[in-house]
C-alpha positions in Angstrom: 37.1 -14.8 28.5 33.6 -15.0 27.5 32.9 -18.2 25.0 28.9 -16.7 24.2 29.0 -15.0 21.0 26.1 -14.0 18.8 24.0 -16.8 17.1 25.5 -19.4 19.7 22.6 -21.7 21.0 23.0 -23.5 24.0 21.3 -26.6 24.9 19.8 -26.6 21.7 17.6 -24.2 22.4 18.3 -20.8 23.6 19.8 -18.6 20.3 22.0 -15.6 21.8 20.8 -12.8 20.1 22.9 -10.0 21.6 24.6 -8.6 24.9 22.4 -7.1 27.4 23.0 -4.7 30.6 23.6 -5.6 33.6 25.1 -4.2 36.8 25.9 -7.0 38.7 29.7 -7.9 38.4 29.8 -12.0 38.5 27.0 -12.1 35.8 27.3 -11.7 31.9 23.7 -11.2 30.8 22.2 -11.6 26.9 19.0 -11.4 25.3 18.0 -14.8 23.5 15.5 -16.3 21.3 13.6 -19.7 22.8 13.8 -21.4 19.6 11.1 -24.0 21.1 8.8 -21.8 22.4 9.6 -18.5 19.6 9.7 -16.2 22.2 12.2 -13.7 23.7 14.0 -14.5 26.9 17.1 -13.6 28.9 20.1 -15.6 29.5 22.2 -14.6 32.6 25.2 -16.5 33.0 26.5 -16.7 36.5 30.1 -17.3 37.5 32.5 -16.8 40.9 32.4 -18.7 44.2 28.5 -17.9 44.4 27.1 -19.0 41.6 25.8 -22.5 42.9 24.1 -20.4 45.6 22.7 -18.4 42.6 21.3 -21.3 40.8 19.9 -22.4 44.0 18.0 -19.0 44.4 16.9 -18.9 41.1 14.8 -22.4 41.3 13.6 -20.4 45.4 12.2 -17.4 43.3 10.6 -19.8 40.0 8.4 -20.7 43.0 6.7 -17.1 43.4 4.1 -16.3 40.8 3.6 -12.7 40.7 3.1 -10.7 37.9 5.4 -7.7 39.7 8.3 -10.2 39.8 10.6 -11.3 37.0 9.8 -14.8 35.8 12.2 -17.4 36.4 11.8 -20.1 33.2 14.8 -22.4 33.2 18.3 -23.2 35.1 20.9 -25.4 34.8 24.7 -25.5 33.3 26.2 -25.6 29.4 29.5 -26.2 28.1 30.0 -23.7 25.2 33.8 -25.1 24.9 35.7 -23.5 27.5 34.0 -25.7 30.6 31.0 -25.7 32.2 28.9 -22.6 33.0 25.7 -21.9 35.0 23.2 -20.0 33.6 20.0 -18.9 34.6 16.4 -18.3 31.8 14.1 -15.6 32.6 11.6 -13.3 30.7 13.1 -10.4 29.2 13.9 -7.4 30.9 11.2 -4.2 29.3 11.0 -0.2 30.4 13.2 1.4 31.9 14.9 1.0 35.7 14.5 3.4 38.4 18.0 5.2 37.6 16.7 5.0 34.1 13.7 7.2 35.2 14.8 9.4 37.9 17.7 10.8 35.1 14.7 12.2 33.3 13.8 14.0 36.1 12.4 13.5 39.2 9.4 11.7 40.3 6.9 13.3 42.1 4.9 12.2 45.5 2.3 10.2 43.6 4.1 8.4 41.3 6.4 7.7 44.0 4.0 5.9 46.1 2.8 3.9 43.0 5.9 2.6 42.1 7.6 1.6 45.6 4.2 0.0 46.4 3.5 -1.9 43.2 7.0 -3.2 44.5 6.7 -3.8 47.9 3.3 -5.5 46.9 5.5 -8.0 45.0 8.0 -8.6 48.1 5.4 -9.4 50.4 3.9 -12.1 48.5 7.4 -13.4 47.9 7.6 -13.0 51.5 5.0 -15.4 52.3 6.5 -18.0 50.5 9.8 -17.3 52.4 12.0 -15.6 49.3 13.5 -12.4 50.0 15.0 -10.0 47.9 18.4 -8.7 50.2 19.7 -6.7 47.6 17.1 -4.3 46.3 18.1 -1.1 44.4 17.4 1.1 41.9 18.5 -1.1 38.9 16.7 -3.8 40.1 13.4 -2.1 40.0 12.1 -1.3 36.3 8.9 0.5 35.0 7.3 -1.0 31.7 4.4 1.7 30.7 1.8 1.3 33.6 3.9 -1.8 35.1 6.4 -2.0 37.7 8.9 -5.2 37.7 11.1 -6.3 40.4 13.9 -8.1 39.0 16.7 -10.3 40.7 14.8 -11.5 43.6 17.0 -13.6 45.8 19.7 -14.1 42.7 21.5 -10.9 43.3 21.8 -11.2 47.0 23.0 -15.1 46.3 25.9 -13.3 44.3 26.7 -10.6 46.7 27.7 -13.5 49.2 24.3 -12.5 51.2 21.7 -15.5 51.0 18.7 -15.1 53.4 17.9 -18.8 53.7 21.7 -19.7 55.0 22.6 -16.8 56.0 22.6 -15.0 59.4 19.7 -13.1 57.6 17.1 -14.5 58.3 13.1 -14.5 59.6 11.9 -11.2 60.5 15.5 -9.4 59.5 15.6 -10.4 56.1 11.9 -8.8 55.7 13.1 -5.8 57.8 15.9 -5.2 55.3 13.8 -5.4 52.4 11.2 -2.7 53.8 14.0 -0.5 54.3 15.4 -0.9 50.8 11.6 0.1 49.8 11.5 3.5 51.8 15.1 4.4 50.4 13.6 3.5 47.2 10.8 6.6 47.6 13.4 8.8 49.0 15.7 8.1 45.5 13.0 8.8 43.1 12.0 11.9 45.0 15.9 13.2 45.8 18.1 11.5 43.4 19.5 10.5 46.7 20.3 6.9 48.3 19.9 6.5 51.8 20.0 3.1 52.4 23.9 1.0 53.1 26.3 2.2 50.7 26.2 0.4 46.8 30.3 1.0 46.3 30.5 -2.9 47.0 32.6 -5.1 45.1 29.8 -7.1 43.9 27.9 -4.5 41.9 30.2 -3.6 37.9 32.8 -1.1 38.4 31.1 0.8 35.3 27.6 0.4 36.9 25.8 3.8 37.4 25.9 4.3 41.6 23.4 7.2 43.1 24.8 9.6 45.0 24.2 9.0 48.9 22.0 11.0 50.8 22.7 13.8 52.8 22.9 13.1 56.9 22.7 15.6 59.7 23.0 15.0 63.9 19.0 13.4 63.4 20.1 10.9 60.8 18.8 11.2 57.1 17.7 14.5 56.3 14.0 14.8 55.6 12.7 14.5 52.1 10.4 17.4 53.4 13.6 19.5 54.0 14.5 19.1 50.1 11.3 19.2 48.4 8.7 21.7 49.1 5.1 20.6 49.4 5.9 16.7 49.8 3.1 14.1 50.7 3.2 14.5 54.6 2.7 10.4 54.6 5.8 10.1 52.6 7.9 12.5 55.0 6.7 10.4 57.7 7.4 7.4 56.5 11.5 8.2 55.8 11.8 10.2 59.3 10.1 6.8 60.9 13.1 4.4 58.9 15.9 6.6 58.2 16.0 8.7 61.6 18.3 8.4 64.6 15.7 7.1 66.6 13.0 5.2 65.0 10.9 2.8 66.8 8.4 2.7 64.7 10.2 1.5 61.6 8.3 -1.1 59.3 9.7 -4.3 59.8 8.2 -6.2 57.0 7.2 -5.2 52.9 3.4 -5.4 54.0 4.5 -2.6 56.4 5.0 -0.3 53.6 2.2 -0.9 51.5 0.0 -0.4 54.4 1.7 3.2 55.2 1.6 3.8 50.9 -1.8 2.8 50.1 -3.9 3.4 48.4 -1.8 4.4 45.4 -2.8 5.5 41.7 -1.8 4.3 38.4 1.4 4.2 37.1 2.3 7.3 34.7 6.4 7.8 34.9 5.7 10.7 31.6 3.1 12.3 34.3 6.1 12.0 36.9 8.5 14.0 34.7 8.9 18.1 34.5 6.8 20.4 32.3 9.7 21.2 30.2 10.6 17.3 29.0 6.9 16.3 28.8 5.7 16.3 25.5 3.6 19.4 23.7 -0.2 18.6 23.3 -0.5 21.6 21.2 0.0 21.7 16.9 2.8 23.1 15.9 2.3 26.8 13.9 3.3 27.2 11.0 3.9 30.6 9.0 5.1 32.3 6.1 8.8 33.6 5.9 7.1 36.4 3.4 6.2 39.8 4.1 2.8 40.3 4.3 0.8 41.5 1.0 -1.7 43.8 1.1 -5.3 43.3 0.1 -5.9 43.1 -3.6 -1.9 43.0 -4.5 0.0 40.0 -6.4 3.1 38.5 -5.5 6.0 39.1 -7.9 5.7 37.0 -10.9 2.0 35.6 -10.0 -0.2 35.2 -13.6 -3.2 36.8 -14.0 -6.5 35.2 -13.2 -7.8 32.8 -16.1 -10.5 33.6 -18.3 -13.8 32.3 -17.9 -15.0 29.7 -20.0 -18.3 30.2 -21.6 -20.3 26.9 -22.5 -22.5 27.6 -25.9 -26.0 27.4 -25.4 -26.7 24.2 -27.1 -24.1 21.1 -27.8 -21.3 20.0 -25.6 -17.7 21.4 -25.6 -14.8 19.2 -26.9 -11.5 19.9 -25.4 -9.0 20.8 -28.2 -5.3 20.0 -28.5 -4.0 23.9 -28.2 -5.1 26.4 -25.7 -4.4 29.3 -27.7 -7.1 28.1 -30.3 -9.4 28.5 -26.3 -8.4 32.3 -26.3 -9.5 33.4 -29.9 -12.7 31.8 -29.8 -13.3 34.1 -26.5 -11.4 36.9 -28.4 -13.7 36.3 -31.6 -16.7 36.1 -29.7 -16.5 39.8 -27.7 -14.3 41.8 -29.3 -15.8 44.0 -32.1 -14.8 43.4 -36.1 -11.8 45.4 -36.8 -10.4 46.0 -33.5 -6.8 46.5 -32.5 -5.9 46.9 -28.9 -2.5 46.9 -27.3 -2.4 45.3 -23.8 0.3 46.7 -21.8 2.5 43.8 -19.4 0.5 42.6 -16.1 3.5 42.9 -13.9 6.7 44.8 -13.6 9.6 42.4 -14.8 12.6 42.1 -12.4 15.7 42.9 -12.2 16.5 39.3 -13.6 13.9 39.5 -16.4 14.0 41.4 -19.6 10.4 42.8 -20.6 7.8 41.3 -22.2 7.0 43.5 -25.3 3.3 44.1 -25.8 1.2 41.8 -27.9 -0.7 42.8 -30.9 -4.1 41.0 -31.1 -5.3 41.9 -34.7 -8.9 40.8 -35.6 -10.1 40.6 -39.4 -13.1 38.5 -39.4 -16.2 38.6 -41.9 -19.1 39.2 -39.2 -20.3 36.3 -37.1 -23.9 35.0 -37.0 -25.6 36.6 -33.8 -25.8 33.1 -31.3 -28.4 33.7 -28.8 -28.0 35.2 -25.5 -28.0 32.9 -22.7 -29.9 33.5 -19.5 -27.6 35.5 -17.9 -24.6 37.3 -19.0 -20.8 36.6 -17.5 -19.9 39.0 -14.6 -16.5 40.3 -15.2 -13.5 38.2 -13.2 -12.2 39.6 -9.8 -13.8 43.2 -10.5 -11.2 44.1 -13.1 -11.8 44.1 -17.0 -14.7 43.4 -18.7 -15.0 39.6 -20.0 -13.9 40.9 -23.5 -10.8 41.9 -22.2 -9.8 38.3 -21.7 -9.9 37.5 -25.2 -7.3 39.6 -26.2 -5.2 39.4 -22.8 -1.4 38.5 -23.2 0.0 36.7 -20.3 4.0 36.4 -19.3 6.0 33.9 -20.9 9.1 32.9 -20.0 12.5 34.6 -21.4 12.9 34.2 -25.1 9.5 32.0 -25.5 8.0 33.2 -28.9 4.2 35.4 -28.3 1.4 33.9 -30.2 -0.7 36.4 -31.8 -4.9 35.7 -31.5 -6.6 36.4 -34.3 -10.6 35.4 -35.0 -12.1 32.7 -37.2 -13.9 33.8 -40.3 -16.7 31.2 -40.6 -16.8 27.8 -42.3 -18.8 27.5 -45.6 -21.7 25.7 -45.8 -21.6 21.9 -46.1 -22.5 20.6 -49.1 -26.5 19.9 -50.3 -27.2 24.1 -48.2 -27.5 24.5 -44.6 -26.8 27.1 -42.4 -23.2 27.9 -42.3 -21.0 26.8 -39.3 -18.8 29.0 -37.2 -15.6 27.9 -36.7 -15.1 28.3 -32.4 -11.5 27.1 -32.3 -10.5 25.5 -29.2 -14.0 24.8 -28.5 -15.9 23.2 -31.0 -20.0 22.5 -30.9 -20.8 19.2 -31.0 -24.2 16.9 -30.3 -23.9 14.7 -27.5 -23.2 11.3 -28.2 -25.7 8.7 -28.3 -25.0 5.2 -26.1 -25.3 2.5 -27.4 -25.6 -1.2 -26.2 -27.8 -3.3 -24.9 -29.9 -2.6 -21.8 -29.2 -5.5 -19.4 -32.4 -5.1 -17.3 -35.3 -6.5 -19.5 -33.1 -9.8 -19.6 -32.4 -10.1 -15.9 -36.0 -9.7 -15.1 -37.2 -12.0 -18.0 -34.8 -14.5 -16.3 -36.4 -14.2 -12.9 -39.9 -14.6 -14.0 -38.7 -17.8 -15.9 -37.1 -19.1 -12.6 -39.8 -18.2 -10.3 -42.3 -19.8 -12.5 -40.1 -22.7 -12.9 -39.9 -23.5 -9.2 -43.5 -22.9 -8.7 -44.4 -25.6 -11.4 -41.8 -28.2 -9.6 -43.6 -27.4 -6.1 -47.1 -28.2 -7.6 -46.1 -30.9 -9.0 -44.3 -32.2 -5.9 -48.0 -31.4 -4.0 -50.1 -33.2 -6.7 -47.9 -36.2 -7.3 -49.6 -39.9 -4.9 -46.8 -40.7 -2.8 -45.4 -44.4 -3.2 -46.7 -47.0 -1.6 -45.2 -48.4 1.7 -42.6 -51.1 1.3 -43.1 -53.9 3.2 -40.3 -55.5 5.1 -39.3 -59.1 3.7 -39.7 -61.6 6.8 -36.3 -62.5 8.4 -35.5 -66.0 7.8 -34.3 -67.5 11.2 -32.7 -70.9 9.6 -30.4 -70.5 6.7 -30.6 -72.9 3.5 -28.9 -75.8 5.4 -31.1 -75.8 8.2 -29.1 -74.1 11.0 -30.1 -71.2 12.6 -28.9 -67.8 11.0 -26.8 -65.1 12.4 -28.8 -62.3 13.9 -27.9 -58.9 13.4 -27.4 -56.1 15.5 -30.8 -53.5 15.1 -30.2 -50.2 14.5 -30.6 -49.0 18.6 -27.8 -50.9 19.2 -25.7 -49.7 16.2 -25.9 -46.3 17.4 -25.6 -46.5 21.0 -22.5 -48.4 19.8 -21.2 -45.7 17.6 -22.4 -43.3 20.1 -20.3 -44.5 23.0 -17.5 -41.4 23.6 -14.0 -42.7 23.9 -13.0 -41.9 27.5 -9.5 -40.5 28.0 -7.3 -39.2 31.6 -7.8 -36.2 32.0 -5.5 -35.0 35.5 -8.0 -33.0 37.5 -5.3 -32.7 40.6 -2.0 -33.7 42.2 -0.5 -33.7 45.5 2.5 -35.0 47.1 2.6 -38.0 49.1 4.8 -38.1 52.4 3.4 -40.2 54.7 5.9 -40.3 57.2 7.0 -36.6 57.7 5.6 -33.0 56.8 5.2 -32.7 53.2 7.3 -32.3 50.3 7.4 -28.6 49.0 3.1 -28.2 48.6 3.2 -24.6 47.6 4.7 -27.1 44.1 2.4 -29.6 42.9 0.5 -27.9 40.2 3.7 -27.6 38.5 3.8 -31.2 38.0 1.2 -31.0 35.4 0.7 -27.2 34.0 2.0 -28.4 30.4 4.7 -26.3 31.2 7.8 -27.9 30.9 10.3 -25.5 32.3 8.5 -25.9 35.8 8.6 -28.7 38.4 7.6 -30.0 41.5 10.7 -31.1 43.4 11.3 -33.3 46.7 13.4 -32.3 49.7 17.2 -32.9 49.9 18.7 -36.6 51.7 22.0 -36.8 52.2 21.7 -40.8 50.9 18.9 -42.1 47.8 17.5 -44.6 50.5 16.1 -41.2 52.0 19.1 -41.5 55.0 17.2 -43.4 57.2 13.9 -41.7 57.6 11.4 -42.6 55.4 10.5 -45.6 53.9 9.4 -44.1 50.4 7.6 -40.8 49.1 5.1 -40.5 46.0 3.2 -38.3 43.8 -0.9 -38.8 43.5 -2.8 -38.1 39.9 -6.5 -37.8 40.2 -8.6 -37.8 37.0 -11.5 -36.3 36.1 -13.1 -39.6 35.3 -12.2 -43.2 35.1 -10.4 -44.0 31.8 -8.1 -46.7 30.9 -4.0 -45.9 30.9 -1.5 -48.4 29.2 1.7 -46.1 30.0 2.7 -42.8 32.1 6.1 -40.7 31.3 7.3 -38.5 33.7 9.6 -35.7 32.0 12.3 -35.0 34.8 15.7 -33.6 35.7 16.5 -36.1 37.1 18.8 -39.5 36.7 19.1 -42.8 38.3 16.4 -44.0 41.6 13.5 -46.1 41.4 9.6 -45.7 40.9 6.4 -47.6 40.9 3.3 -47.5 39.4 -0.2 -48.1 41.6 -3.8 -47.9 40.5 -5.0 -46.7 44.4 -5.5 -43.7 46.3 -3.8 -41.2 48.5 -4.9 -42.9 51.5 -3.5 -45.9 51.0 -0.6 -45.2 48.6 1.4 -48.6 48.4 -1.4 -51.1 48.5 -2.8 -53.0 45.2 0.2 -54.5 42.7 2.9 -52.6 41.1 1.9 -52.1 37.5 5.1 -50.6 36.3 8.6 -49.9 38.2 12.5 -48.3 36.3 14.4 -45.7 37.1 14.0 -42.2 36.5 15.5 -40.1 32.8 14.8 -36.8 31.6 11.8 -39.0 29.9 10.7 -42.3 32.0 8.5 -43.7 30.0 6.5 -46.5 32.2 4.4 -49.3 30.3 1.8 -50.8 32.1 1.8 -55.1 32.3 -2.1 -54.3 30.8 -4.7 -51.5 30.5 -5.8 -50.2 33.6 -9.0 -48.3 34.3 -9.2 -46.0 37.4 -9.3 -42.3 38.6 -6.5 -42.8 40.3 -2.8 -43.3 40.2 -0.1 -43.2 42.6 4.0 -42.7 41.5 5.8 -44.2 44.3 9.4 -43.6 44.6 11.5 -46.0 46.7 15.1 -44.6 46.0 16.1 -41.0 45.3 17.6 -40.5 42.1 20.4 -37.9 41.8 20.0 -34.1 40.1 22.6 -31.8 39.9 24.8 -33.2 42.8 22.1 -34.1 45.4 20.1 -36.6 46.1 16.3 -35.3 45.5 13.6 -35.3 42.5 12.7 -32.7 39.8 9.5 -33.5 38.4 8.7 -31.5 35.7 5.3 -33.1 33.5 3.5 -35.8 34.1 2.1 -37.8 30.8 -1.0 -40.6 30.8 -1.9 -42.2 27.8 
């Protein structure tokens, strides 16, 4: 029974966030947070007979950098309260695997090629540095937008029992198995099919999603060109040459594969997918669920058009509180004195309505001074009444509403002391514009320029015009001081600032290497680990069965070069590691034990070494004269170097 739970943090560091998938059966996997780091990992937890084989992969594959392969970050064992458990850190798992993919559909020839040879690009520079995957399949290949991931390489096959470094796997087979996983891979995405050795094994989760194994005739394999119609011809040949009965001419390493694959094109699994599950690139359409109206006609219950509003030819128009007042002003203004007109309803009522009985518009008004015609006379609205029609135009209210009659506006008597009388316009009433009033900013704002400018012209005469002091001459130095003795010099002002000017000089490690005098080297393809500032990474030794390196060698070491020569008073070493011995040496690689030891202890997860004094040189060599012991064996983990 599981002891991980949400919000548990192991090693106080890693916060499980939640459960993630996995097929493999000895391996419970979660997404984390790296609460030093604040980023996303993945936490697999290994357990079963293999899983020290596992953790011993895992620190094989940390050694490949390749942006195609999942990152290793971290491994090592936790107790979360029910015993130790070994666990493995890597980057998260993103996109989707190749099962994920081919479920959508099918990939076609193109994108086939660009995703088994982004793959078996990966697997040949893993290759070189003699890590093999053994176990490659569809779940442990994954497409991230226009990126292809191999995941698990060397881990999964150290949990199915099948190790290539130990193994009878080994050489030139385990590269010959892994370049035959590749080709079944582009026979799956193209088929849905697996031809490669059968995935029911015990290692792989009962509830993992297995593809269905490809179909076999007297030949071997049947031909991808056999199930799809117009396949690459390179692709066909490349399955017949692998999967056939007879097949000399089978690649035998992952380098094999991308030669017979390039070149390839970008990565596009949407392009891969059919017509019908691709996404439309046209707009949508939208139309009315109406019948079509004809020409000229109104939908049921639509008002009438609104009157025009007529501006008077002098004044401005103040907006009134009613509209109706709007209406008899236009009814006053074009509808003769005396008039009664009945206007009939503008549309049919329905079935739901009762009718609108017709509205009176009654008009008993003394007559109106004539205004003056404007410049050109309102044309009637939409080609139906004249304008005066609007005035007296009833519109539909709703059921039961009370009808407003319109009636026109006698007009207003004179104001007192005589005038011309005032028509009353209703809604609309004549008024002069209003006048502003404030104070106008820019006579000010210029005024104060002038001022300023004239200001600083006076100041700059002035400054021209002005004698300049008179030199000051320098008081003589007296050389014997009041007593008779000779006085103190002080420093001149070329030596105070080449003084102040002299930089601080601090290490800065410009390289590293290992040091093993007496054998073949010590894991090379490593050293830069030693000092990327990044602490989950390491330079390691090899294994000896005793610390006193069984017999063989005398000592091994580690070399820092500087950039320049600066002074060092300490060095830490941040390890995994417990227990040996190690010296300190200002000298070189060529001559790694000579001068006096300047610091010696035994190695922590931080050694911190003290100098006897401050040492300046460019070069520094850790000497280690017993092993000390990590996880088990008897070898080094050297994860940062530190000078100060």
């Amino acid at each position: 029974m599981s002891t991980a739970h949400p919000g548990t943090v192991m090693v106080d560091r890693y916060r499980l966030v939640q459960l993630a998938a996995t097929d493999l059966a000895a391996a419970e996997a979660w997404e984390a947070h790296d609460q030093i780091l604040d980023r996303p990992v993945r936490v697999t937890f290994v357990d079963g007979p293999y899983a020290s084989a596992a953790l011993d992969a895992a620190r094989r594959a940390a050694l490949v950098a390749d942006p195609r392969l999942s990152r290793v970050l971290d491994v090592g064992s936790t107790d979360l309260g029910a015993g130790q458990r070994s666990y493995i850190i890597s980057e998260p798992y993103r996109g989707s695997s190749l099962t994920e993919v081919v479920s959508g559909g099918l990939v076609d020839a193109q994108q086939a090629r660009a995703v088994v040879g982004e793959a078996a690009a990966a697997l040949e520079a893993a290759g070189q540095r003699g890590v093999h995957h053994l176990a490659l399949r569809p779940e442990a290949v994954r497409v991230d937008g226009h990126r292809v991931v191999v995941t698990g390489l060397g881990i999964d096959a150290a949990l199915a029992g099948v190790d290539g470094g130990r193994d009878h796997i080994t050489g030139a087979g385990a590269a010959a198995a892994d370049a035959r996983d590749l080709v079944a891979l582009a026979y799956y995405a193209l088929t849905a099919r697996w031809p490669g050795d059968s995935l029911d094994e015990p290692w792989i989760a009962p509830d993992a999603v297995r593809p269905l194994p490809a179909q076999r005739d007297e030949h071997g394999v049947v031909p991808v060109s056999t199930l799809v119609p117009h396949v690459d011809p390179e692709l066909d040949s490349l399955v017949r040459r692998t999967f056939g009965s007879d097949s000399p001419d089978a690649p035998t390493t992952p380098g094999d594969v991308v030669a017979a694959l390039a070149p390839w094109g970008e990565v596009s699994v949407v392009a891969a997918l059919p017509q019908f599950v691709q996404p439309s690139t046209e707009p949508p359409v939208r139309s009315s669920v109406m019948g079509a109206v004809g020409t000229g006609a109104a939908l049921p219950g639509t008002p009438p058009p609104a009157p025009p509003v007529r501006r008077p030819a002098s004044g401005r128009i103040a907006r009134s509180a009613a509209v109706g007042g709007a209406a008899g002003a236009a009814a006053a203004a074009a509808v003769p004195a005396q008039s009664t007109q009945a206007i009939p309803p503008v549309a049919a009522p329905t079935a739901a309505q009762a009718p609108v009985p017709p509205v009176q518009a009654t008009a008993a008004m003394a007559p109106v001074p004539q205004q003056p015609a404007p410049a050109q006379q309102p044309v009637a609205a939409y080609g139906a009444a004249p304008a005066a029609a609007y005035g007296n135009q009833a519109y539909p209210t709703a059921q039961g509403a009370p009808v407003q009659q319109q009636t026109a506006h006698a007009p207003v008597p004179p104001p007192p002391g005589g005038g011309e009388p005032r028509t009353d316009t209703g809604g609309f009433a004549s008024s002069p514009a209003p006048k502003r009033r404030g104070v106008n900013p820019t006579p000010i704002v210029l005024g104060l320029v002038v001022v300023l400018v004239l200001a600083g012209a006076l100041w700059a005469v002035s400054k021209v015009m002005s004698p300049s002091p008179p030199p000051v001459a320098a008081s003589p130095v007296n050389t014997e001081d009041a007593g008779g003795g000779a006085a103190a010099e002080e420093p001149t002002d070329e030596e105070s600032s080449e003084a102040s000017e002299t930089p601080e000089v601090r290490p800065v490690i410009q390289s590293g290497d290992q040091l093993d005098p007496e054998g073949d080297g010590q894991h090379p393809e490593a050293v830069d680990l030693a000092y990327d500032g990044d602490p989950s990474t390491f330079w390691y030794t090899m294994y000896f069965n005793t610390p006193d390196f069984a017999g063989l060698r005398s000592g091994l070491g580690y070399v820092v070069e500087l950039e320049d020569a600066a002074p060092v008073t300490s060095i830490t070493l941040n390890t995994n590691s417990e227990g040996g011995r190690v010296e300190i040496r200002a000298t070189s690689r060529d001559k790694p034990t000579d001068g006096p030891v300047l610091a010696e202890g035994s190695f922590s997860s931080e050694t911190k070494l003290d100098l006897k004094e401050e040492t300046v040189a460019d070069s520094f060599v850790i000497w280690i004269t017993e092993l000390p012991s990590t996880n088990g064996k008897n070898y080094l983990e050297l994860n940062e170097i530190v000078l100060s």
